[in-house]
N, C-alpha and C positions, 0 to 999 in steps of 0.2 A: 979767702972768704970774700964772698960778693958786700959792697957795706952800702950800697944804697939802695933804694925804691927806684924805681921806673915805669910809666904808664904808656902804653903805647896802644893806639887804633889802628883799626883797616876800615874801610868802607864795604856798603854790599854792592850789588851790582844789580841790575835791569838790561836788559836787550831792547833799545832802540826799535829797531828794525830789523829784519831778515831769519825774526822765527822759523822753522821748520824747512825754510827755504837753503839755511847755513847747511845740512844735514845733506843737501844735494850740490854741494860744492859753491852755493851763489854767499855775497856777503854779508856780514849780518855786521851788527852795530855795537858794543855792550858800553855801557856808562854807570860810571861811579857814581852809588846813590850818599846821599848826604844823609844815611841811619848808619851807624857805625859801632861796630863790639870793640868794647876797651880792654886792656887785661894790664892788671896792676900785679907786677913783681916786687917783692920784697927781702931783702935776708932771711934766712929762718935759723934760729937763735939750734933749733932738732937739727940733727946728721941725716938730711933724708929731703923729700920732696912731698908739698900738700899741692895738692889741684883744688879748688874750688870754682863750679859752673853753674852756681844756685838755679839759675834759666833753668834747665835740663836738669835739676837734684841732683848732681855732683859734688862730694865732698869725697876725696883719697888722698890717702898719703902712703911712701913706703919709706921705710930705712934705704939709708946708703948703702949699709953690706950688701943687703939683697939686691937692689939696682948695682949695683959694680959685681953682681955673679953674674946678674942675667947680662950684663953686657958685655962681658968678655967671651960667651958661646955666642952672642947676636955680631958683633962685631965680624966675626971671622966669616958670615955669610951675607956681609952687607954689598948690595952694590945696587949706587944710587940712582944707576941710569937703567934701571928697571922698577917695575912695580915690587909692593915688598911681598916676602912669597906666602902660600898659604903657611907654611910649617911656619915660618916666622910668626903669624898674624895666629897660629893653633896659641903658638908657646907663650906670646902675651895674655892673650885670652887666658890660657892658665896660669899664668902669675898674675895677673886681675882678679882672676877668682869671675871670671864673666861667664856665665851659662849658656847651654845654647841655643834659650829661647829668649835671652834679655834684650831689651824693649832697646830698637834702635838707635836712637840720641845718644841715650846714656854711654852704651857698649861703644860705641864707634867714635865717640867724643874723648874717651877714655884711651881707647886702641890707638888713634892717632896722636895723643901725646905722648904714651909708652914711648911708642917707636919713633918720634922726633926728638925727644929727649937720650935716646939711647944712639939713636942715628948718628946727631948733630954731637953728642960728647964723646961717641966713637971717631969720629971723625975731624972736630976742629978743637978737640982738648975737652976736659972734664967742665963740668954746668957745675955751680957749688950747690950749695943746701938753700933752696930759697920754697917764700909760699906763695902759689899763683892763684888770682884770682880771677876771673873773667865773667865779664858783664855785656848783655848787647840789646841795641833799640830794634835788632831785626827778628823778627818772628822766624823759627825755624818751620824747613818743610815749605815756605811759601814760593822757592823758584829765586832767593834775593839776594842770593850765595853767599849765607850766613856760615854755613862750614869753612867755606874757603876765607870771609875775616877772621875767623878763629886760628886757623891754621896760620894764615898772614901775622896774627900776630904772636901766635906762639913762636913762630920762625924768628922773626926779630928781636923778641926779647932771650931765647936762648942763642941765639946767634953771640948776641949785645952781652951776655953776662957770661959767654965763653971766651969772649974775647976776639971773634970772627971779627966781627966789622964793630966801628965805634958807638962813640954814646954821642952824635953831637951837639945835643941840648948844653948851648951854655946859661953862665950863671945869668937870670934876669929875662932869657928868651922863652917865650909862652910855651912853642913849638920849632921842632927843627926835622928835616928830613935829610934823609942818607944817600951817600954819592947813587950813581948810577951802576956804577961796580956792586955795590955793596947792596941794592935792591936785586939786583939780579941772581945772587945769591941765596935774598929771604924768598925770592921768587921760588927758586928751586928747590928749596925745602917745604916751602906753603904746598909746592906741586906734588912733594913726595906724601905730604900729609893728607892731602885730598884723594892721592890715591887708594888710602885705607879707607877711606868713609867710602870713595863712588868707585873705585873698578879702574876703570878708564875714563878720567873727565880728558875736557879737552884741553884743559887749561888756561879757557880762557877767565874764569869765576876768578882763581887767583893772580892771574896777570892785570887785571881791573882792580883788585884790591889792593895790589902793590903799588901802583905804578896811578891811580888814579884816573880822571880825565876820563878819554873815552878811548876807544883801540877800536880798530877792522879786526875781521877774523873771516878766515877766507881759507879753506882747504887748507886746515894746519899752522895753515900762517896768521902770527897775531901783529897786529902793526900798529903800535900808539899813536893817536893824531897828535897833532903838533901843540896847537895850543884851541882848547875849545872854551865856549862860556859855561857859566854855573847857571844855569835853567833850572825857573822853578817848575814844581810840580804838585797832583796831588796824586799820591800812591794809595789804590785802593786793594786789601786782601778781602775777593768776596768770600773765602772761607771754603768755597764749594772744592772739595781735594780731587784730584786726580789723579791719573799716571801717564808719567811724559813719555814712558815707553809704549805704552796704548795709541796718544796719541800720535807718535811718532810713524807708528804702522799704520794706523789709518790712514795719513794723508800719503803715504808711501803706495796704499794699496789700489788710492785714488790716482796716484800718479799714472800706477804702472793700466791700470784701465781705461783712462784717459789721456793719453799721453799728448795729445794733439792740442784737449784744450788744458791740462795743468800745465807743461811747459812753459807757455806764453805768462801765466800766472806766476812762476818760480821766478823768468825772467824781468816782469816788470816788479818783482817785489826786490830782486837786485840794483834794475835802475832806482826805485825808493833810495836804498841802503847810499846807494852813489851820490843821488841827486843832495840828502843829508847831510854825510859829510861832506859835501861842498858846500854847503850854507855853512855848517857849524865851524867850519875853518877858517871863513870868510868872516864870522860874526866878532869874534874881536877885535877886528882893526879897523871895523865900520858896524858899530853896534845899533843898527838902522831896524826902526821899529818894521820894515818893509819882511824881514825873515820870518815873521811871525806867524802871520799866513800861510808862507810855504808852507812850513812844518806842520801848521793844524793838517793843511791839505794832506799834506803825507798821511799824517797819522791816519785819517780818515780813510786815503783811499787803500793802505796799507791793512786796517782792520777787517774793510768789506773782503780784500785776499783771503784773508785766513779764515773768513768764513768762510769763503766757498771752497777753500782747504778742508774743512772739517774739523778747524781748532774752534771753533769759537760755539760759547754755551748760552742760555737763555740768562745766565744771572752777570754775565758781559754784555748782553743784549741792552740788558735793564742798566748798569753801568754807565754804559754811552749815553743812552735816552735820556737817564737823567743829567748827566752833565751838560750835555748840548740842551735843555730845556733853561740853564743857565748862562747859555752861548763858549760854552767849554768844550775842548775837543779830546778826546779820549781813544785811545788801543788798549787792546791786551799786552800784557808785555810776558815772555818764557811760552811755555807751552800752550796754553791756553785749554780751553774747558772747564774753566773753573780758575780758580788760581788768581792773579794778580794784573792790574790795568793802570796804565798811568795817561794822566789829565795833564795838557800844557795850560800852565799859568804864564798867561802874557806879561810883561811888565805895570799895563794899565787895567790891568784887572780889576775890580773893585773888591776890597777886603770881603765887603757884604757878601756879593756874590759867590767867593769863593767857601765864605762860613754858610751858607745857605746849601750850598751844594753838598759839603761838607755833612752837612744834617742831613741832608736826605738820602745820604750816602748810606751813611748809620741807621736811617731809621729802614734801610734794608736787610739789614743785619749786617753789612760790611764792615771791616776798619779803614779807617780814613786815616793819613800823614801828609800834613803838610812839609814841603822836603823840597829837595834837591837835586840835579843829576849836572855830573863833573865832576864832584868833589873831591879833593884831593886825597892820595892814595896813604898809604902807611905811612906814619906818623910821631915821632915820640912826644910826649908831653910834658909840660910843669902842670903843678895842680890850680896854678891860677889861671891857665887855658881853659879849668872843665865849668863846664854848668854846674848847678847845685844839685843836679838828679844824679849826675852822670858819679861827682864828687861821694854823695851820698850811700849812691848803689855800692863802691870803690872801699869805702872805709866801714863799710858793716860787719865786719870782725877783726 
């Protein structure tokens, strides 16, 4: 029997640089955004498992017998170095009781802890009877790879109460994080989880949420920088939804019609991606207000790209203008046409400025967060590490 509580985070994530450009083998950037989903584990007194995901109106639980039937037929067809199969993902489906028109969040928030909890106790010994709760500051749907903290940290806390990898919070330490062995593990299961929600990601959504900071991603290969800063920011959701696979083809179709002059365009949005992280690697050992500049300049000439890419929509348009009408510099960040844009905050930015912008952000009907990008990756906690929201949300049943 598991006998204590455990909280543990992941961060979302944002793409830097190299939107649409990563997709044709050039580099793209991704950084750990400082909005982060918690999930509190506890004993549960019942023989059995509750999920609770209030965000998304999730509240299930099942008895033990029945989870120890369905894992003894899921077992014998498990293998982790593939996606999990349809027939697998039919037979949860039917032991959820999930239909086959049920409203995406819910069903596939649900699917992917079935099968990580049936996965991980197939695999590195039984998960005891506990009730999970999970809470996040990140908006699902927005591009800010809210699935892949969810997954991150469902990965760690049944990893942690199976007995995989440790609990290293000692007695009196806010936060403690886990060897490098032991992250690459919750890695691979965050990966196996994400594969139920999306198909085929790439992996980089949950390698940024592991592991924190910021990573390259370059034709399959993900490669964590070494040491970056924690850069503020303002993340703006204009709301305007899209489809990344829409605009995926579009600028594909633009490529392949234009080849002569997209090319040149994919390849200076590579040097961007390069020119980046060499500032960002550079910046903590010479934290020279001289980087600052650069990076607007990036963003900037990196936004006008992906216009003439075909990502960028009139309510990004209006995003930028207003920022820069406050001397702030702004891109799209993920797909773009709608979707999500982040604003660098200088060090000497003036508060004002920033809460001004902020308003007029809002009064376009956007959301505005004032935030972070680096932030450190998976997490465990004591409960005197959390804010009073975060504490709040956590202990509501």
């Amino acid at each position: 029997m598991w006998e204590r509580s455990l909280v543990v985070s992941a961060p979302g994530k944002a793409i830097l640089h190299g939107e649409h450009a990563v997709v044709h083998g050039k580099v793209a950037l991704a950084v750990a955004l400082d909005l982060r989903t918690f999930l509190r584990l506890r004993p549960c007194g019942e023989r059995g498992v509750c999920v609770r995901l209030p965000g998304v109106g999730i509240v299930r639980s099942w008895d033990a017998p029945s989870l120890q039937a369905l894992r003894r037929g899921f077992a014998a067809d498990l293998d982790e170095s593939k996606s999990p199969s349809a027939e697998q993902l039919d037979a949860l489906k039917e032991f959820a009781g999930i239909a086959a028109g049920a409203p995406a969040p819910e069903s596939l928030a649900t699917l992917a802890f079935l099968y990580m909890y049936l996965a991980i106790s197939a695999k590195h010994g039984d998960v005891p009877s506990v009730d999970i709760l999970v809470w996040s500051e990140l908006p699902t749907g927005a591009g800010l790879g809210s699935s892949a903290a969810y997954t991150v940290c469902l990965a760690a806390a049944l990893l942690a109460v199976c007995g995989a990898i440790s609990c290293p919070l000692k007695e009196g330490e806010p936060t403690a994080r886990w060897t490098e062995e032991e992250l690459a593990l919750i890695n691979h299961w965050a990966f196996q989880g994400e594969r139920v929600i999306h198909g085929n990601p790439s992996g980089v959504d949950n390698a940024v949420s592991t592991w924190g900071g910021a990573l390259r991603y370059q034709s399959g290969q993900i490669t964590p920088l070494k040491r970056v800063p924690m850069l503020k920011i303002l993340l703006t959701n204009t709301k305007v939804p899209r489809s990344t696979k829409v605009l995926v083809a579009g600028v594909k179709e633009k490529i392949l019609k234009f080849p002569a002059i997209m090319n040149p365009v994919l390849d200076s949005i590579d040097a961007i991606s390069q020119e980046c992280q060499s500032v960002l690697e550079a910046m903590p050992a010479n934290p020279s207000p001289e980087y600052y500049p650069v990076l607007e300049e990036l963003f900037d000439i990196n936004q006008h790209h992906l216009n003439v890419m075909g990502a960028g929509h009139p309510s990004l348009d209006r995003l930028c203008r207003v920022t820069a009408s406050h001397g702030l510099h702004s891109k799209l960040t993920g797909a773009g046409g709608g979707g999500c844009g982040i604003t660098l905050l200088r060090p000497d930015t003036s508060p004002l400025a920033v809460e001004a912008a902020k308003q007029d952000l809002c009064a376009c009907g956007f959301e505005c967060w004032e935030t972070s990008i680096g932030a450190p990756g998976v997490t465990l906690h004591s409960s005197s590490s959390l804010n009073a929201q975060v504490l709040h949300a956590l202990t509501q049943s």
